[in-house]
C-alpha positions as semicolon CSV with decimal commas, in nm:
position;residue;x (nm);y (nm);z (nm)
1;X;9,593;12,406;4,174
2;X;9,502;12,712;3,972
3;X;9,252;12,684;3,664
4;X;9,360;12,799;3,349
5;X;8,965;12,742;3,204
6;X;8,793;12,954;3,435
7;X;8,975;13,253;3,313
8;X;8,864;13,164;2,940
9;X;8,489;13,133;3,108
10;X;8,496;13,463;3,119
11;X;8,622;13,566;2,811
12;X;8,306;13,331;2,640
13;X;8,074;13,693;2,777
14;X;8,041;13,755;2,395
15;X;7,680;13,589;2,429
16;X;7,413;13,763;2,235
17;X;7,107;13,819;2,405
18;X;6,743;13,839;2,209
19;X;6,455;14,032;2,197
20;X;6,156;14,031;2,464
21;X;5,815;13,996;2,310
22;X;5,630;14,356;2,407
23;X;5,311;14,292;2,308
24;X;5,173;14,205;2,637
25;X;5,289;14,514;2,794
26;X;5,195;14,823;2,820
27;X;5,415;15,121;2,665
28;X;5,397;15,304;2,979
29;X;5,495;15,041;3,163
30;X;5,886;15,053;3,329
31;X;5,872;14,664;3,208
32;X;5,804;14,739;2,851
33;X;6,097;15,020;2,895
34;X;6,323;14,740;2,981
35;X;6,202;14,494;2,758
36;X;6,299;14,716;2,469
37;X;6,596;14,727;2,614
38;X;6,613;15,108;2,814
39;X;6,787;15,145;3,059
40;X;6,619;15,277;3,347
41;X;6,745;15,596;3,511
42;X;6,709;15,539;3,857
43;X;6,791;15,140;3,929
44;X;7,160;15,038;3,817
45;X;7,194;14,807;3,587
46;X;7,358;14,412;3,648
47;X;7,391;14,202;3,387
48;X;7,424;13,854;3,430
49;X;7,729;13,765;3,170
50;X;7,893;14,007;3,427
51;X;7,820;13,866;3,776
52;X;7,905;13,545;3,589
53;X;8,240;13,627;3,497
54;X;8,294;13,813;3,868
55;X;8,213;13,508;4,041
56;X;8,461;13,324;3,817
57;X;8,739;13,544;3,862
58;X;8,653;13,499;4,211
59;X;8,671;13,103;4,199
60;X;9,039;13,140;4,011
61;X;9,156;13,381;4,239
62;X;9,093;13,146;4,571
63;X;9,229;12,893;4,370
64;X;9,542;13,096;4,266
65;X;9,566;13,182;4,640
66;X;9,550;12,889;4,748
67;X;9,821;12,743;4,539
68;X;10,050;12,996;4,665
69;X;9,989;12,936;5,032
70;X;10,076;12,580;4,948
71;X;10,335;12,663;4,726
72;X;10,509;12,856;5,013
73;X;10,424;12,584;5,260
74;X;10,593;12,331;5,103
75;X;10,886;12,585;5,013
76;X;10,958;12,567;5,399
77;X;10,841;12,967;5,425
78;X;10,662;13,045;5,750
79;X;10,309;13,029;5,667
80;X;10,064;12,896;5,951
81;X;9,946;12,578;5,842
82;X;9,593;12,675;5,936
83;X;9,598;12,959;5,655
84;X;9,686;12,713;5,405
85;X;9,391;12,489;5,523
86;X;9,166;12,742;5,508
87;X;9,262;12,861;5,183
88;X;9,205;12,540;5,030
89;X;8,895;12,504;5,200
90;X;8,772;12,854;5,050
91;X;8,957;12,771;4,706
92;X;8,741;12,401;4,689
93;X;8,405;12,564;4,810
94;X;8,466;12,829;4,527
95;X;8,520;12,554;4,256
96;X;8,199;12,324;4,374
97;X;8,001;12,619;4,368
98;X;8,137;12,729;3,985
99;X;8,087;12,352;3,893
100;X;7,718;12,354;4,055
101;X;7,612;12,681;3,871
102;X;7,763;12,490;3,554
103;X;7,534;12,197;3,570
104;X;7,222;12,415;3,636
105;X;7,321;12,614;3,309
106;X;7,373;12,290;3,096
107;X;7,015;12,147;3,247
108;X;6,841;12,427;3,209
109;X;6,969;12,462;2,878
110;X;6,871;12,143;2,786
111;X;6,546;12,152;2,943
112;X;6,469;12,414;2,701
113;X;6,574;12,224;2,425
114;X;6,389;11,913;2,485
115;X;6,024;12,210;2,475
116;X;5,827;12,157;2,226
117;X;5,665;12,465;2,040
């Protein structure tokens, strides 16, 4: 039940990312800081390539999980049946939620292609 793919997600966080236009912004502004780019001392920084590849580790760790409760299950170990259930559970609601983020990447990606400039 595991997925091999989700784990090379993750490694695809090589992504460049481009430039923000400044010119509308002032360069005292905290939002010109970060469009060039600064960091900004007090807030912490997340980046999204990370939380991305977080949430997939998280998917392919359920569904690891999962696959060994139901590995062990079938193995005739003593694991409640209800723990394997709800493992599943967790490890499917993990995957339709990785699969959901998925298509809103791919159509807002192509929504962005199909602008005209």
């Amino acid at each position: 039940m595991s997925i091999e793919a989700i784990g090379a997600l993750g490694a695809a966080s090589s992504l460049s990312t481009g430039a923000l236009p400044t010119a509308s912004l002032s360069a005292a502004s905290p939002l010109a800081e970060a469009a060039r780019g600064e960091a900004l001392s007090d807030a912490p920084r997340a980046d999204f390539m990370d939380a991305l590849g977080a949430g997939l580790a998280r998917a392919d760790g359920s569904l690891r999980h999962a696959d060994a409760q139901l590995r062990a299950l079938s193995a005739g170990q003593d694991v409640p049946i209800h723990d394997v259930m709800i493992a599943m559970e967790q490890a499917r609601l993990d995957l339709t939620l990785v699969v959901e983020v998925r298509n809103r990447l791919v159509e807002s990606y192509q929504e962005m292609m199909r602008m005209q400039l």
